[in-house]
LUMSE-67636 format. One record per residue (C-alpha): x, y, z; residue in one letter; residue number from 0. Coordinates in nm, 3 decimals. Layout:
// LUMSE-67636
         u         v         w   r     k
         X         Y         Z   A   NUM
...
This chain:
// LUMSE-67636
         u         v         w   r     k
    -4.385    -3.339     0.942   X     0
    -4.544    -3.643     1.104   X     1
    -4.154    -3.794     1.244   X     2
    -4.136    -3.446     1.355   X     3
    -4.455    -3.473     1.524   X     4
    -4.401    -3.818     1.668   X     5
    -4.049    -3.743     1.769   X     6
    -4.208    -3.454     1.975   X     7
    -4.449    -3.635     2.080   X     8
    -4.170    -3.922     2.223   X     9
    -3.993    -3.671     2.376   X    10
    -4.273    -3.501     2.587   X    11
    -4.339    -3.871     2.701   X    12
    -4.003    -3.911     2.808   X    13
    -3.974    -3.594     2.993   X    14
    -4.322    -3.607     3.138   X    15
    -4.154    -3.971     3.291   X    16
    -3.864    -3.835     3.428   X    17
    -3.801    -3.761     3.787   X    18
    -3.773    -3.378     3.900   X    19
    -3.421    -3.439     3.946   X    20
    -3.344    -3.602     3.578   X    21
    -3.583    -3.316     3.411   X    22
    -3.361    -3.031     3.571   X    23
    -3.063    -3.196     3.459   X    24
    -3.183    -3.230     3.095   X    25
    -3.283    -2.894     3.073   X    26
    -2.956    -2.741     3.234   X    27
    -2.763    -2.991     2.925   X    28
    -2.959    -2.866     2.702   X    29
    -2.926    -2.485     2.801   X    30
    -2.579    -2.614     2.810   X    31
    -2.562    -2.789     2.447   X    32
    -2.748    -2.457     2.313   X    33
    -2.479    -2.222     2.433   X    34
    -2.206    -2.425     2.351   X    35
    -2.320    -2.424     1.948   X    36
    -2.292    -2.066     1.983   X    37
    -1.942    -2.093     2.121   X    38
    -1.888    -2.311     1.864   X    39
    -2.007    -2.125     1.532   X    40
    -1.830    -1.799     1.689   X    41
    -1.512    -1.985     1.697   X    42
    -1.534    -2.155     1.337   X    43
    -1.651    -1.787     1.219   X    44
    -1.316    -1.648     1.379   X    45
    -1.102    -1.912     1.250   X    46
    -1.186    -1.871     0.917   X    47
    -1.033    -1.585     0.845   X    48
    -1.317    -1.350     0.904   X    49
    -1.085    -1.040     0.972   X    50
    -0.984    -0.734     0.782   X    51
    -0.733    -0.422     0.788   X    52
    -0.869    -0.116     0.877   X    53
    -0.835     0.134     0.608   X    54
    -0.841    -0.033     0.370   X    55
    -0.465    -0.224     0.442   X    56
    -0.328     0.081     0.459   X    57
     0.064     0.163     0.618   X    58
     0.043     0.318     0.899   X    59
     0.342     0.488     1.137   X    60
     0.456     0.364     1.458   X    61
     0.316     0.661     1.594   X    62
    -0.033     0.643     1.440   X    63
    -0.023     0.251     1.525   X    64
     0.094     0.356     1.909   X    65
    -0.247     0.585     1.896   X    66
    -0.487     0.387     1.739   X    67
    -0.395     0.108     2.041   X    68
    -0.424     0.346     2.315   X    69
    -0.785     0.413     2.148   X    70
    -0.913     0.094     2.082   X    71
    -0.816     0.011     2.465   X    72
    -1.001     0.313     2.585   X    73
    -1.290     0.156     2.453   X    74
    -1.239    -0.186     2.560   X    75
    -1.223    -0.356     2.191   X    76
    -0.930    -0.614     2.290   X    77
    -0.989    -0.807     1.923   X    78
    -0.757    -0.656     1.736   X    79
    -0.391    -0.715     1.641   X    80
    -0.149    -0.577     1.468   X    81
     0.026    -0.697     1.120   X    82
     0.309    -0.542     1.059   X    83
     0.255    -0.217     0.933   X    84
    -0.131    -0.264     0.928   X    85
    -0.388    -0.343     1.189   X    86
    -0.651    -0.665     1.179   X    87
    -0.951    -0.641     1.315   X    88
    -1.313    -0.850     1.351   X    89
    -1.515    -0.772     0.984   X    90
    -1.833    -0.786     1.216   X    91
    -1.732    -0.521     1.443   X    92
    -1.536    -0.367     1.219   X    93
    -1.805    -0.005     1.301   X    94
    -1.725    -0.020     1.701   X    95
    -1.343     0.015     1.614   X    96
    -1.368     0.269     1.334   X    97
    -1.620     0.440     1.585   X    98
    -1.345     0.381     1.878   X    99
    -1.054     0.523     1.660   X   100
    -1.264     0.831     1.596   X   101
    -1.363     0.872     1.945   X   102
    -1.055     0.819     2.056   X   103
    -0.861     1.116     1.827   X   104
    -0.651     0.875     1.672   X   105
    -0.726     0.932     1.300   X   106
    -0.418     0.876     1.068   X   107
    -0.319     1.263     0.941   X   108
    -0.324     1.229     0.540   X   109
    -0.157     1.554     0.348   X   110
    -0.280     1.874     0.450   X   111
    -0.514     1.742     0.734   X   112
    -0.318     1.962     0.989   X   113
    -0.349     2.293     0.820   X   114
    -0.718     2.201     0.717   X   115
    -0.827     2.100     1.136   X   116
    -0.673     2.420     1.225   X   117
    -0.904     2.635     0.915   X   118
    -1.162     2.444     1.064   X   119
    -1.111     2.557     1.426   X   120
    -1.070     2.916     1.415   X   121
    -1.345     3.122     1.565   X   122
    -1.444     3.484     1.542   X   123
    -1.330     3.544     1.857   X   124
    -0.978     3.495     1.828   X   125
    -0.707     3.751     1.781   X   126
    -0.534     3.757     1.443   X   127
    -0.199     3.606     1.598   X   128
    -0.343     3.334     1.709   X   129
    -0.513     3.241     1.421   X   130
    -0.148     3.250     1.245   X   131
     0.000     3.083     1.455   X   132
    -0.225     2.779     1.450   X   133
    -0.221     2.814     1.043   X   134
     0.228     2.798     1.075   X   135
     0.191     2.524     1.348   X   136
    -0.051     2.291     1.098   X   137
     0.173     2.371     0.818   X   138
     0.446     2.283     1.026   X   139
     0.284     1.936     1.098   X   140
     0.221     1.879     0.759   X   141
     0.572     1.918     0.628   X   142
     0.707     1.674     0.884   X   143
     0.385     1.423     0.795   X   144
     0.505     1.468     0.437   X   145
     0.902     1.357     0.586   X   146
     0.787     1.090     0.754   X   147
     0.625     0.949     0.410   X   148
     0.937     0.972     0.211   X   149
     1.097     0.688     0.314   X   150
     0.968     0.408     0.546   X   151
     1.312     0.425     0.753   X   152
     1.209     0.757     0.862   X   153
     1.007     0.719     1.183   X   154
     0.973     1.086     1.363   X   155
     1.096     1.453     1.214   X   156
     1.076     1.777     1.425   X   157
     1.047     2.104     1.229   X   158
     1.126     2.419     1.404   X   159
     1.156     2.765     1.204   X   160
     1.262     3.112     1.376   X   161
     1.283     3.430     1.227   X   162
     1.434     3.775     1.399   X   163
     1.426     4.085     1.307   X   164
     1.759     4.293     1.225   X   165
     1.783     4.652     1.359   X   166
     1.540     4.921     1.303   X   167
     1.448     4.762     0.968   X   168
     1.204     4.587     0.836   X   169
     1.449     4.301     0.701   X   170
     1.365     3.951     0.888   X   171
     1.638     3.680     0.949   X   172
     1.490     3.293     0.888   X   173
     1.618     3.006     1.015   X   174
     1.495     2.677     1.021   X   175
     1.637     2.291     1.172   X   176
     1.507     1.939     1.084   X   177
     1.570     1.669     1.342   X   178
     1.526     1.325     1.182   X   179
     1.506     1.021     1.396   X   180
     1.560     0.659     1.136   X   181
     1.447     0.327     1.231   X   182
     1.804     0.126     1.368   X   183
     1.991     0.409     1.356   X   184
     2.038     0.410     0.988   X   185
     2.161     0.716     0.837   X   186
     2.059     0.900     0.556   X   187
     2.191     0.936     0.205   X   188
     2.311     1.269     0.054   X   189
     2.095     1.319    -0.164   X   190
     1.804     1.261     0.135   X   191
     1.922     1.513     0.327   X   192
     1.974     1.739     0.058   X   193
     1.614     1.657    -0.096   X   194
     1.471     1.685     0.263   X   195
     1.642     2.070     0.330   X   196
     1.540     2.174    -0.036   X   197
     1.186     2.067     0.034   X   198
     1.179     2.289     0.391   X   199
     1.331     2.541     0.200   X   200
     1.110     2.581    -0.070   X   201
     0.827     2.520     0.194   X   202
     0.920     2.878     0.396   X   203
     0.923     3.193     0.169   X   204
     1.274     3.404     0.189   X   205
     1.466     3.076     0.384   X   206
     1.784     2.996     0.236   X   207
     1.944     2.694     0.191   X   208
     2.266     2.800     0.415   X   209
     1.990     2.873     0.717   X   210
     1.898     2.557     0.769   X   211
     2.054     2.248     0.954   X   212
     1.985     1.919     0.949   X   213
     2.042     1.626     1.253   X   214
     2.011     1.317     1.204   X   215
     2.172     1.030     1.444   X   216
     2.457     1.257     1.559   X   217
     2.520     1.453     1.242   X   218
     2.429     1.805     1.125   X   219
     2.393     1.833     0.745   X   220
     2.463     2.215     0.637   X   221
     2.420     2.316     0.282   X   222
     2.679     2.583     0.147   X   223
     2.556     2.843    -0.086   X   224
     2.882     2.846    -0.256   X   225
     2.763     2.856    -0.640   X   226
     3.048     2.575    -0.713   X   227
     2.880     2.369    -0.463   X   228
     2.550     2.420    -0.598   X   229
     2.657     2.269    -0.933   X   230
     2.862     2.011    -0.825   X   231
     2.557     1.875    -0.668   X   232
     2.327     1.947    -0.972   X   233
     2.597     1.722    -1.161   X   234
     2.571     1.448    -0.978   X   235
     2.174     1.512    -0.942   X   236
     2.170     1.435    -1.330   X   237
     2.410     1.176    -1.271   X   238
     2.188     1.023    -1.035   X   239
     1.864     1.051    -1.290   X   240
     2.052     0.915    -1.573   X   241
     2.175     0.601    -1.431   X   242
     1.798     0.527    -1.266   X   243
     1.686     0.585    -1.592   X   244
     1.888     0.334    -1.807   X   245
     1.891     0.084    -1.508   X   246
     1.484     0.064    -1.523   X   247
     1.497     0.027    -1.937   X   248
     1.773    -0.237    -1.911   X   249
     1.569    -0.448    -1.670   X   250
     1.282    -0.442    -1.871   X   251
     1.441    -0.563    -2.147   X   252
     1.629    -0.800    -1.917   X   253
     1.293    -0.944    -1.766   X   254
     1.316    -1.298    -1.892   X   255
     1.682    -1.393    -1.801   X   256
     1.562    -1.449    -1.427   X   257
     1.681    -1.268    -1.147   X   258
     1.935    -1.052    -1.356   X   259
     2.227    -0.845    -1.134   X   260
     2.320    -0.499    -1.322   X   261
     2.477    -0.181    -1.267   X   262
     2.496     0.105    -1.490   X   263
     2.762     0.412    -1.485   X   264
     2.670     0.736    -1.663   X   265
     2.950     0.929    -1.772   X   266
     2.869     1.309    -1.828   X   267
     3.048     1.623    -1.985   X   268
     3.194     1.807    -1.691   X   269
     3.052     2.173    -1.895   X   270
     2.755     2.326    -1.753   X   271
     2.656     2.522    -2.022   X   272
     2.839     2.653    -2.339   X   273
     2.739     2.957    -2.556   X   274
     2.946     3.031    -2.910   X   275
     2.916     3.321    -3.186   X   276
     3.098     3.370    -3.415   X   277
     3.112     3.631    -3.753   X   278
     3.228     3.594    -4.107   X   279
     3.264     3.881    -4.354   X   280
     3.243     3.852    -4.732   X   281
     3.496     3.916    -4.962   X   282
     3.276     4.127    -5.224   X   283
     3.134     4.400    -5.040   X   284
     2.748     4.460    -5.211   X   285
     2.631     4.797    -5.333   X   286
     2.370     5.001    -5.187   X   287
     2.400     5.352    -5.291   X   288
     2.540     5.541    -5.605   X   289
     2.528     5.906    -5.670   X   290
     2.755     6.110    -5.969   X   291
     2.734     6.486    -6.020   X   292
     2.904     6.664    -6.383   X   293
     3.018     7.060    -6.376   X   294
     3.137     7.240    -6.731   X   295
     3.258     7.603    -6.727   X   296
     3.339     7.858    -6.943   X   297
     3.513     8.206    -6.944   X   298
     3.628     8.475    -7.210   X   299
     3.798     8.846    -7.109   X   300
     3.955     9.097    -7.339   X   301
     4.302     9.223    -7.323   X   302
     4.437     9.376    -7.007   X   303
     4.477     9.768    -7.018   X   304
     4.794     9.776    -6.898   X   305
     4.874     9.980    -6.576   X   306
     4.737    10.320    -6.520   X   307
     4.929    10.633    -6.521   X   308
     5.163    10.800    -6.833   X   309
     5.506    10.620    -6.826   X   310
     5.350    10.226    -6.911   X   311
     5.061    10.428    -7.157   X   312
     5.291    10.641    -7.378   X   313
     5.437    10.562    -7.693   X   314
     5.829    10.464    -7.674   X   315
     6.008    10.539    -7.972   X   316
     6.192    10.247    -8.150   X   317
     5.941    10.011    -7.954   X   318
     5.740     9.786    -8.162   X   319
     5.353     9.839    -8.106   X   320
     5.093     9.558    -8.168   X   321
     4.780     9.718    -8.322   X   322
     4.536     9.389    -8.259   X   323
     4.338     9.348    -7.914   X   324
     4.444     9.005    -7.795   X   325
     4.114     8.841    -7.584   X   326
     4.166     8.606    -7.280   X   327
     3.974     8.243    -7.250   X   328
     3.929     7.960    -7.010   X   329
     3.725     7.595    -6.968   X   330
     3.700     7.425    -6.687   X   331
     3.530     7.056    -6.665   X   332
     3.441     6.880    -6.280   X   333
     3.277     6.580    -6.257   X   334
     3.218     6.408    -5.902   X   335
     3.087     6.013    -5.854   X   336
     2.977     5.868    -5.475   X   337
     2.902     5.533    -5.406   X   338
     2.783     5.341    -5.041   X   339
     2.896     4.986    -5.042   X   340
     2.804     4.782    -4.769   X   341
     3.043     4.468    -4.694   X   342
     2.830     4.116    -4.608   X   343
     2.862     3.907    -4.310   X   344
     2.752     3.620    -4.099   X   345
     2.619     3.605    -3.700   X   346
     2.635     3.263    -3.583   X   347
     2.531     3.189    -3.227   X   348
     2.527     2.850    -3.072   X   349
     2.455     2.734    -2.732   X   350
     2.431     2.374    -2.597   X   351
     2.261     2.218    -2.264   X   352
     2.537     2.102    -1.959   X   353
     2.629     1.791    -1.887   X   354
     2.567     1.586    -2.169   X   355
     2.570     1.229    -2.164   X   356
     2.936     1.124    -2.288   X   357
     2.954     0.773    -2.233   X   358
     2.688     0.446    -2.075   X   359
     2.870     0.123    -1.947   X   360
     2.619    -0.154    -1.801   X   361
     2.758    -0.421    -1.640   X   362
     2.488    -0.759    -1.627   X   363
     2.537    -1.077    -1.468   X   364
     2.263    -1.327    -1.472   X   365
     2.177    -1.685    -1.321   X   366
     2.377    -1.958    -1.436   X   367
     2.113    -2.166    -1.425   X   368
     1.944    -1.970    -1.705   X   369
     2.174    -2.178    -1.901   X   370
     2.043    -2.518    -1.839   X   371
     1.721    -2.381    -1.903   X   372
     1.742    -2.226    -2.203   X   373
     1.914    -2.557    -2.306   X   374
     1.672    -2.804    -2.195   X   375
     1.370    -2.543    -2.340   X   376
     1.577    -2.566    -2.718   X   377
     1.600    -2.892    -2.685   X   378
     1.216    -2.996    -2.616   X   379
     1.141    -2.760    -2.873   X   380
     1.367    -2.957    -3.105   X   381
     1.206    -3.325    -2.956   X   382
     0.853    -3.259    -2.864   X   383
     0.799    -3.618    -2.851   X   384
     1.039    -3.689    -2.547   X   385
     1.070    -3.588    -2.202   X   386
     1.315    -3.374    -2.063   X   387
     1.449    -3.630    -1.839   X   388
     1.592    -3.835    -2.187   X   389
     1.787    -3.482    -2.282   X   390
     2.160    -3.574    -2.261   X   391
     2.402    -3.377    -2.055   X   392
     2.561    -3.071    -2.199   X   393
     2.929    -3.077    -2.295   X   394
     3.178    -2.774    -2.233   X   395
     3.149    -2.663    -2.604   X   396
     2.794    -2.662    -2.605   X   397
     2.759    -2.474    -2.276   X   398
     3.026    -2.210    -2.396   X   399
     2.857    -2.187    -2.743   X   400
     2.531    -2.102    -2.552   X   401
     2.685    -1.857    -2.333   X   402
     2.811    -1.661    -2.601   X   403
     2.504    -1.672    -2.787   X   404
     2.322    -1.534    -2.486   X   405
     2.584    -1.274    -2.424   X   406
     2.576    -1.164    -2.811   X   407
     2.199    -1.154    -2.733   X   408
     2.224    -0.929    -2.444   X   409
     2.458    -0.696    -2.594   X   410
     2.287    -0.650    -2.871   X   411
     1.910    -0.554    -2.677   X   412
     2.130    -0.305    -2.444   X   413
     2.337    -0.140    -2.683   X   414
     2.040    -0.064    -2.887   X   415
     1.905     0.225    -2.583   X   416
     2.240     0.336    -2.520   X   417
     2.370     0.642    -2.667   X   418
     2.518     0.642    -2.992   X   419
     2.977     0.718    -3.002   X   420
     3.163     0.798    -3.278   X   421
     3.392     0.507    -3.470   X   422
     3.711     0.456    -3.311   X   423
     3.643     0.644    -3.004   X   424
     3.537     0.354    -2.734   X   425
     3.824     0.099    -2.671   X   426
     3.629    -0.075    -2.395   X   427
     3.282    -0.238    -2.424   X   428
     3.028    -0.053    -2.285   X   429
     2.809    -0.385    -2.225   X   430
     2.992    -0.595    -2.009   X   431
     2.796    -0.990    -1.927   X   432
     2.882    -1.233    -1.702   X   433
     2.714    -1.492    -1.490   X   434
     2.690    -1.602    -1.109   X   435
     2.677    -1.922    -0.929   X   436
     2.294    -1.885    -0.802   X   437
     2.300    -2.196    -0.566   X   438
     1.969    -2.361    -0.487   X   439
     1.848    -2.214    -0.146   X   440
     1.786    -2.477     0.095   X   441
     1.396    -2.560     0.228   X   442
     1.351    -2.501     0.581   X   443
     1.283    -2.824     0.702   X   444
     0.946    -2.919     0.773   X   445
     0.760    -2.950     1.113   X   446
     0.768    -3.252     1.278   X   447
     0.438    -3.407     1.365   X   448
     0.497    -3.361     1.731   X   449
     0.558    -3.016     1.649   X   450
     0.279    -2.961     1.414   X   451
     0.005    -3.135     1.659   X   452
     0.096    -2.909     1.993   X   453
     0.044    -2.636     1.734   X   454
    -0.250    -2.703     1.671   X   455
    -0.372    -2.807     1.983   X   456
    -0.246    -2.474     2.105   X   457
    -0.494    -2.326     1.861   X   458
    -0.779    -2.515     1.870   X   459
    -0.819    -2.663     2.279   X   460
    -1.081    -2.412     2.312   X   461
    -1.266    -2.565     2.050   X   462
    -1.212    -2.909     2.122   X   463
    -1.337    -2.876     2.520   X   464
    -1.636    -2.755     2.363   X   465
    -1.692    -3.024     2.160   X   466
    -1.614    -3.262     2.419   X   467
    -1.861    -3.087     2.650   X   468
    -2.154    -3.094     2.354   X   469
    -2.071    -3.500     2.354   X   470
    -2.076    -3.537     2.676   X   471
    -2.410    -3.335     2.744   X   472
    -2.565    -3.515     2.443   X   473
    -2.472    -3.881     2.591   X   474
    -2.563    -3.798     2.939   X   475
    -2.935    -3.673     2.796   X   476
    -2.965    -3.972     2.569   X   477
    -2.904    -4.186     2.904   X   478
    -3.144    -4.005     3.084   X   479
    -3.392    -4.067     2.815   X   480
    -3.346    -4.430     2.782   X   481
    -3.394    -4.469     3.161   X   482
    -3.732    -4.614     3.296   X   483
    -3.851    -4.466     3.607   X   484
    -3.857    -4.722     3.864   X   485
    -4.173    -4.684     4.114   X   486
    -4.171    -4.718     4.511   X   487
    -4.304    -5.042     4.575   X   488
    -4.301    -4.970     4.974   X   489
    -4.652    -4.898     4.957   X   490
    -4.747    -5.180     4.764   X   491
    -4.602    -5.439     4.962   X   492
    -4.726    -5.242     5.273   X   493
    -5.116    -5.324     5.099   X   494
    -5.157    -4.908     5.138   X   495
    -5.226    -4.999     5.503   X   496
    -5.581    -5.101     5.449   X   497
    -5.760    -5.365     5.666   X   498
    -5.815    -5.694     5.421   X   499
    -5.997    -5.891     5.668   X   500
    -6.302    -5.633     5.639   X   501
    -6.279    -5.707     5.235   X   502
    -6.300    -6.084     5.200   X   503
    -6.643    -6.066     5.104   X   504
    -6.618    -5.878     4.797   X   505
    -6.657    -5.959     4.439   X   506
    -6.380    -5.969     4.231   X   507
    -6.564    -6.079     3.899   X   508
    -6.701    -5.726     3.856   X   509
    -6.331    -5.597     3.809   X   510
    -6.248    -5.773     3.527   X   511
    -6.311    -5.613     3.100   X   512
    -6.456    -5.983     3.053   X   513
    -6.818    -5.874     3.195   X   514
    -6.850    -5.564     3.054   X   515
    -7.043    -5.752     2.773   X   516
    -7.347    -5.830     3.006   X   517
    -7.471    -5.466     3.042   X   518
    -7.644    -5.424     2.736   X   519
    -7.690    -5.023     2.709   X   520
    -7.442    -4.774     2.738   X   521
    -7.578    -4.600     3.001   X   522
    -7.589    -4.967     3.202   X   523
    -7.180    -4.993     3.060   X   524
    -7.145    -4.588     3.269   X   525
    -7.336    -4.686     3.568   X   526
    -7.121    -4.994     3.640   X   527
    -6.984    -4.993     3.928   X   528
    -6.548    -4.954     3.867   X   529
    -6.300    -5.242     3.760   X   530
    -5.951    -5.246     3.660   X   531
    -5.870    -5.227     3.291   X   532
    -5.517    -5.271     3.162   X   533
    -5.478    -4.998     2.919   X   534
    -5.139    -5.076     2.832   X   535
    -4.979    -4.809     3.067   X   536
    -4.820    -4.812     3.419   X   537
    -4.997    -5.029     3.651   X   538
    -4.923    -4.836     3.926   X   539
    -5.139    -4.561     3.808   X   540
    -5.414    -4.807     3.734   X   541
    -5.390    -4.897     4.067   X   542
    -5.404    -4.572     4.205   X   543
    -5.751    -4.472     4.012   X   544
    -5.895    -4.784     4.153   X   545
    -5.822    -4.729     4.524   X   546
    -5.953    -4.365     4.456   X   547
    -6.276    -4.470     4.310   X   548
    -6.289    -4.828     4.508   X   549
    -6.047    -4.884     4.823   X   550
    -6.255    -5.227     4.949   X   551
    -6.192    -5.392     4.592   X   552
    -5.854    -5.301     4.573   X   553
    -5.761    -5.409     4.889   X   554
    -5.920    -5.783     4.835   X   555
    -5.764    -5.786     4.510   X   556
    -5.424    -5.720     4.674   X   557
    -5.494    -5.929     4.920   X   558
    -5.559    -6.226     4.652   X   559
    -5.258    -6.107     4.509   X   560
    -5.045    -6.151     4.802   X   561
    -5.189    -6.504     4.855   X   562
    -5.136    -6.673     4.522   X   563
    -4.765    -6.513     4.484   X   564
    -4.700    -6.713     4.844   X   565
């Protein structure tokens, strides 16, 4: 505290020295010096990196970065720039632009923010038409919001729906065209557009597929609602899946060959779907009902009369005549037996799932240069106690050796997610390795010095003229400070003008500290009459108290002065 003190102290001795001149030009340095640190610690803050995305990093549109730019230069904020897909700005003002962007309408729409700002704007005031149509127009905005997001070559979409109604009736007739604009031109797959018109279609109740068209870079995409259509495209939908689906399992297994190359073709049965039933009957039909029923009968009558009347009645002579009655008897016997058989059979109904997965062929080519690796890793295993650059060069039987190995590898991991064919059936492999040439990629070459200094001059020249101007402040105020004032000695030669011949009879003795030990009291010492005393300090000040108090003994001692210097 006390070098702070004295260093202070120094200072305010300096400056109280100084001419008016050299004590504005120290303090306009050091205003200058001041400012310039400012500059300075703004600059290294910058520099370092002190900038962040707004939003978190989030991707943003060439639309919504077109807006937010407009906004932010509404409101002045020039700091910003933008990285690729994103937008840098300041971390300490990160507020003001967030503010700006809000001010400024510019807002990124998420999902559903259009159909939710027009919920939030309706009023009670406004007709019920109006209110729908500001509900279809944020749906509308939505749907192409949600386009635009599918895939980061899309950059604008335009929906427009229609509907009319037919005749008297109540029946309405929707249409509906997408307009897709890519980045370079690039068109779109098949299955976009047909993902893109199934997703407007199942967006608008009642729309058909065959009502809506699709542009995109000169062509109009048109989907038929011819059912063999339909499931020709559902075919190669499943296709489509199954391949993606045995590509990502492959490459996981695949991970540690390096930057493996494969393809995969799915092979499916060309049968949608396939119902069969089918009955068999048993031989032995099974009994379910019996029933049997048993009748006996009886009769007994006598002997017939004969016919009425004389001529059969009357005795004939010379006819023999039986004198016993002769009796008349029958038995009858009826038995009946039902039975209710029922004959046995067997309902068998079968129906399989379409297009089945028939047949997987991957085809896998990986780095060459896997080989040498895998090489020189079995062989440091094998000698821990050498270095790799002591492992001897492969011969051509080792290196095919190894590449079989690895392809019997491979194989092996792949066929073990593929599906399962019967013996006999597959002539051809369906895992198919090879390897490609990966040639080292040549480094860009490096800057040059010359190159790599007028970069970063270009960056930092701001930074350096400050520092040069902080140097040069700082040495022009420590040469100010070591400078001693030098008096005007005009009036000193001159004698301040004062007639000496009037003084010659003055007493110098009194003027000297040597006789201040004859006054014995202190109030003697106060009442003395004035004399120069060297305190160390500027003489010219010395001499300037004792004209003040004493002009006569100044002038004689000047006057001596003058004399003895001749």
């Amino acid at each position: 505290m006390n070098q702070i003190n004295q260093f202070l102290q120094q200072m305010r001795t300096l400056f109280a020295g100084m001419t008016p001149q050299s004590k504005l030009m120290a303090i306009l340095l050091t205003v200058g010096i001041a400012i310039s640190s400012v500059f300075l610690v703004q600059g290294a803050t910058t520099s370092s990196g002190a900038t962040v995305h707004i939003l978190g990093g989030r991707s943003l549109s060439d639309e919504e970065l077109d807006n937010i730019e407009f906004a932010l230069s509404k409101a002045a904020l020039r700091e910003f720039q933008r990285d690729g897909k994103r937008i840098r700005v300041p971390k300490a003002s990160l507020d003001l632009y967030m503010k700006a962007i809000s001010d400024g309408k510019a807002n990124p729409l998420g999902m559903g923010n259009a159909m939710d700002s027009a919920l939030n704007s309706n009023s009670l005031m406004e007709s019920s038409l109006s209110t729908q149509a500001k509900l279809q127009n944020g749906k509308k905005k939505d749907l192409e919001n949600a386009i635009k997001r599918m895939d980061p070559m899309i950059v604008d979409a335009i929906i427009t729906p229609d509907e009319s109604r037919l005749g008297f009736s109540g029946d309405r007739k929707k249409t509906a065209s997408i307009a897709i604009q890519t980045r370079g031109n690039k068109d779109l797959s098949a299955d976009q557009r047909r993902g893109i018109i199934d997703f407007v279609q199942k967006s608008y109740a009642g729309l058909k597929q065959s009502d809506i068209a699709l542009f995109c870079n000169g062509n109009t995409t048109i989907v038929s609602d011819d059912p063999t259509a339909m499931q020709q495209s559902k075919f190669y939908l499943i296709k489509r899946q199954q391949e993606q689906n045995y590509r990502e399992r492959a490459e996981r297994l695949l991970a540690d060959y390096g930057n493996v190359r494969l393809d995969v073709n799915v092979e499916l049965d060309p049968v949608a779907s396939e119902e069969t039933e089918s009955i068999s009957f048993n031989e032995k039909p099974t009994k379910i009902q019996s029933a049997s029923t048993k009748r006996d009968a009886k009769s007994l009558r006598g002997t017939p009369g004969g016919r009425p009347g004389t001529q059969p009645n009357a005795i004939k002579p010379n006819e023999g005549q039986s004198l016993a009655q002769q009796e008349q008897s029958s038995e009858t016997k009826e038995q009946t037996e039902s039975e209710k058989s029922v004959t046995g059979n067997t309902l068998k109904k079968t129906e399989t799932v379409g297009h089945q997965t028939t047949r997987v062929s991957v085809s896998i080519s990986i780095p060459f240069s896997y080989y040498l690796k895998a090489a020189a890793y079995k062989w440091q295993q094998l000698n821990p106690k050498k270095l790799s650059s002591e492992m001897p060069e492969l011969t051509p039987s080792e290196l095919d050796t190894l590449r079989k190995d690895t392809e019997r590898n491979i194989q092996s991991l792949i066929n073990g997610i593929l599906p399962t064919v019967a013996a006999g059936e597959d002539k051809f492999p369906r895992v198919f390795v090879d390897s490609y040439p990966d040639f080292p990629v040549a480094e860009p070459p490096a800057a040059s010095l010359a190159e790599t200094s007028l970069a970063w001059l270009s960056q930092s020249w701001q930074t350096l003229a400050l520092i040069g101007i902080v140097l040069a402040a700082l040495l022009s105020l420590r040469s100010f400070a070591k400078t001693v004032p030098t008096a005007n000695d005009r009036d000193f030669e001159r004698g301040f003008d004062l007639p000496l011949d009037d003084a010659t009879d003055i007493d110098l003795s009194s003027l000297t500290d040597e006789e201040n030990a004859e006054f014995d009291t202190q109030e003697e010492v106060e009442n003395a009459p004035p004399r120069l005393r060297t305190t160390g300090g500027d003489i010219k000040n010395d001499l300037t108290s004792l004209v003040r108090e004493n002009p006569d003994a100044a002038a004689t001692m000047l006057r001596n002065w003058i004399t003895e210097s001749m």
